[in-house]
C-alpha positions, 0 to 999 in steps of 0.5 A: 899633643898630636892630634889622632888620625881620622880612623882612630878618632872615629873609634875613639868616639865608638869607644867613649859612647859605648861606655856610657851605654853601660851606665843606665843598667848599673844606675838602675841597679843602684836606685834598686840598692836603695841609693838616691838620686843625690848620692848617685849623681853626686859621687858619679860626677864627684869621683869622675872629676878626682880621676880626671886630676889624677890622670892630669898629674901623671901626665907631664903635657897635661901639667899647665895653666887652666886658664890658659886656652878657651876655658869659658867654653870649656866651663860651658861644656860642664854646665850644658853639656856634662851637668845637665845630662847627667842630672836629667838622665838620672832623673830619668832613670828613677822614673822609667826603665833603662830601655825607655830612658834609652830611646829618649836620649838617643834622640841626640842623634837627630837634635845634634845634627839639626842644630849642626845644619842650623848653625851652619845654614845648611840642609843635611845631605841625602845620607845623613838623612839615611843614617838617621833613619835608619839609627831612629828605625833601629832604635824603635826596634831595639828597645821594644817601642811598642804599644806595651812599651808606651804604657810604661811611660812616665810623663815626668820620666818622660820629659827628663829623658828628652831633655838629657837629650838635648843637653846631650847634643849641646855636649857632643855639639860645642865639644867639636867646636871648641880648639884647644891644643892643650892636653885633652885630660886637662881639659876634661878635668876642667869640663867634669869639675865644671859640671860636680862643682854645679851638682854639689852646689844643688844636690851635695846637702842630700848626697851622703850616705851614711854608713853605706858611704864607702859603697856608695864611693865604690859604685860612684867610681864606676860610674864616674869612670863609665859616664865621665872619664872615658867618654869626655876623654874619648869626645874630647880627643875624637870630635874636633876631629871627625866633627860632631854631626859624625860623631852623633851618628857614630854615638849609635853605639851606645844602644846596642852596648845599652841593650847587651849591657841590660841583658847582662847586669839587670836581666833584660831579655833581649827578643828577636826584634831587638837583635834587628834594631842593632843590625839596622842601627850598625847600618846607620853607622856604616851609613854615617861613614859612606856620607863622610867618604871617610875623609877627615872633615874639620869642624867649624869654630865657635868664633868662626 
C-alpha cells in the first residue's frame, strides 16, 4: 500500500487521537447505566476487533498471510499497547472523573518522548521541550487541576491512570517502529485480536450482560469503533511516518476533543480556564510542527 504524505499522516494521527477523546465521557455514562468494568471492556475490544475483520475482508490488498511480516511485534502492540490501556483506562474511569482520567493519561506525551530520547541516546531538543510545556500547561488548565480537583482524587484510580499512560506510550512508541508493508487494517486486526484475545482470557467469564446483552453490543460497537477501529487504523498509517514523538505531541487533540466531548454527552461545564488550556495545548501542536520543520522524519526501527 502507498504510503501517505507527511501533511495527511499528521491529520491522520489528529483524526485517530481525537476520536478516542470521545471515549472517556460515553464509558462514564456507560458505568453510570449500571454496566460493569467487564462487560465494558470485553465488548469494547471484543466489537473493535469484528469490524477491523470485516473491513479486512472487503479490502482486496488486505487479504493475505497474517503470519507474514513482523507479526511477533504486531502481537506486542496488543499486548502492551492496545490491551493494557484499555483495561487501565477503564479501570480508571470507574473510579474517578472523566476529567481526572484524562490528565493522567495525557502524560503519554512526555513519557512517549523520554522513552523516544532513551532509545535513541538522544537529549530532546529546545522545542520539543517547548511543545511540552506548553501541552502539560495546557492541560492543568483544561481539566481544572486545582486544588478541589485534587480532592477528588482517588489513589487506586489514580494509579490506574498513570499506568494506561504509560501503556499508552509503549502503544504510540513501538507502532512507529515496526515496518510492515502489508495492508494497515490487517494489521490492525491482528493488533485488536491480540489485545480481546488477552481481555476475554481475564475478563470474559464476568462480561455477559444478560437481558441487556444487545445494548450492551450496541454500546460496545461504539466504543470499539471509537477506542480501537479509528485510532489503531489512523496510528497505524500515520506514525511510521511522522515518527512517534511527533505523534505524541500531536495526540493533544484528544484533550481539547475530551473536554468538548464531556460538555456534550455528561454535562460537563466548561469555565473560562478551560477554554485557556485548549489554546495553550492548540499552541503546543503548532509548537511540535515548528520543532519537525515540517519535514518528513523516518522513524527508527526496532531491529536498527
Amino acid at each position: 500500500m502507498k504510503k501517505p504524505g507527511y501533511g495527511l499522516s499528521v491529520l491522520f494521527v489528529l483524526l485517530g487521537a481525537s476520536s478516542y477523546g470521545f471515549l472517556s465521557p460515553l464509558v462514564k455514562r456507560t458505568y453510570a447505566a449500571g454496566f460493569t468494568f467487564e462487560e465494558i471492556t470485553v465488548h469494547q475490544v471484543g466489537m473493535g476487533a469484528l469490524l477491523l475483520w470485516l473491513i479486512v475482508m472487503f479490502r482486496r490488498s488486505a487479504r493475505r498471510n497474517p503470519f507474514k511480516g513482523p507479526w511477533l511485534k504486531m502481537v506486542s502492540i496488543g499486548l502492551f499497547g492496545m490491551a493494557l490501556t484499555t483495561i487501565f483506562y477503564n479501570l480508571a474511569l470507574e473510579r474517578i472523573d472523566a476529567s481526572l482520567a484524562i490528565i493522567l493519561l495525557f502524560q503519554f506525551t512526555w513519557i512517549t518522548i523520554l522513552i523516544d530520547s532513551i532509545w535513541n541516546r538522544r537529549i530532546p531538543g529546545l522545542w520539543s521541550w517547548v511543545s511540552i510545556g506548553f501541552v502539560l500547561a495546557g492541560t492543568v488548565f483544561a481539566v481544572g487541576l486545582t486544588g478541589a480537583g485534587m480532592e477528588r482524587m482517588d489513589a487506586l484510580g489514580a494509579m490506574w491512570g498513570l499506568l494506561s499512560a504509560v501503556s499508552y506510550s509503549l502503544f504510540l512508541w513501538l507502532t512507529g517502529r515496526i515496518k510492515y508493508d502489508g495492508d494497515p487494517a490487517l494489521q490492525s486486526a491482528i493488533v485488536a485480536t491480540t489485545a480481546f484475545t488477552l481481555i476475554a482470557s481475564l475478563y470474559g467469564w464476568h462480561a455477559g450482560a444478560g437481558e441487556d446483552e444487545l445494548t450492551m453490543a450496541g454500546i460496545g460497537l461504539v466504543l470499539g469503533l471509537l477506542g480501537q477501529v479509528l485510532p489503531t487504523l489512523l496510528f497505524t498509517i500515520g506514525i511510521p511516518t511522522i515518527g512517534s514523538s511527533l505523534a505524541s505531541t500531536l495526540g493533544a487533540a484528544e484533550l481539547p476533543v475530551a473536554v468538548v466531548a464531556a460538555w456534550l454527552i455528561a454535562g460537563e461545564s466548561i469555565g473560562t480556564m478551560q477554554v485557556l488550556g485548549i489554546v495553550l495545548i492548540l499552541c503546543g501542536i503548532v509548537l511540535a510542527e515548528r520543532r519537525s520543520g515540517g519535514k518528513p522524519r523516518k522513524a527508527p526501527r526496532l531491529g536498527e
